[in-house]
N, C-alpha and C positions, 0 to 999 in steps of 0.2 A: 504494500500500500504506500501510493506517495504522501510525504508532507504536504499539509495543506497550507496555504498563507495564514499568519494571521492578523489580528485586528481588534477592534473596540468592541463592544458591545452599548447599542443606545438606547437609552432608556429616557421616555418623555413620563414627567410627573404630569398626572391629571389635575392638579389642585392650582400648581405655580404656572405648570406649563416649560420648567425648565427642560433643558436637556442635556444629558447627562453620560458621559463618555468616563467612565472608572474603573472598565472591567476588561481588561485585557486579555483576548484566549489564542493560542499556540495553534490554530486551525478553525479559523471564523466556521466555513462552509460547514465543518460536523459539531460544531458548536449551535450552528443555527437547526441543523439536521436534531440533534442530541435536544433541543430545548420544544421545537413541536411534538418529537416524537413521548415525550415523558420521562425521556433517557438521562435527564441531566446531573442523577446522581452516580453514576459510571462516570461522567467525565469531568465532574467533580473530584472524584476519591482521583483520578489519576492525572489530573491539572491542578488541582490544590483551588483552583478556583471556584468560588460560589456564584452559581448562575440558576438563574430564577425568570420564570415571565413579567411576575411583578416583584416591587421590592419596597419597600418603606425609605421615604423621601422626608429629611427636615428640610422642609421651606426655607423656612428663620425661625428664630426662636420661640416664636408661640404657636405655630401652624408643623401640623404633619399631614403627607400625603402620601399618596399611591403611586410609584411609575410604571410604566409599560413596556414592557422589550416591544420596541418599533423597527428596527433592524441593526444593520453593522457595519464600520467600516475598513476598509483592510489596511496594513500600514503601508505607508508610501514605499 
C-alpha cells in the first residue's frame, strides 16, 4: 500500500462559525475514508491522533460550541 499525503483536518464551529485547522493526519484520503466509514478509532490507536466528526469548540470565554469535520487540506 502507498503512503498517502497528508494534511489538516477542518472543522467549522456551528455556534462562532470559526474555522479551525489543528489536526494534522499522516494520510488525509484514509483519514477522510476512516472518519465516514466509523473507523476512526483504528486510526487513532495507530496515529496517536484524535479525530472525530464533531468536537467541542470554546468560542471565548463564556460560549461553547459544536464543530463539524467539513473537509481537508493537504500540505503544500
Amino acid at each position: 500500500m502507498t503512503k498517502g499525503k497528508g494534511g489538516d483536518l477542518i472543522y467549522k464551529c456551528r455556534h462562532c462559525g470559526k474555522i479551525i485547522r489543528d489536526t494534522h493526519v499522516p494520510d488525509l484520503q484514509l483519514a477522510m475514508i476512516a472518519m465516514t466509514s466509523h473507523a476512526e478509532h483504528f486510526w487513532m490507536k495507530d496515529w496517536g491522533t484524535p479525530m472525530h466528526i464533531t468536537e467541542v469548540h470554546y468560542c471565548d470565554l463564556k460560549n461553547i460550541g459544536v464543530t463539524d469535520l467539513i473537509g481537508g487540506e493537504y500540505d503544500e
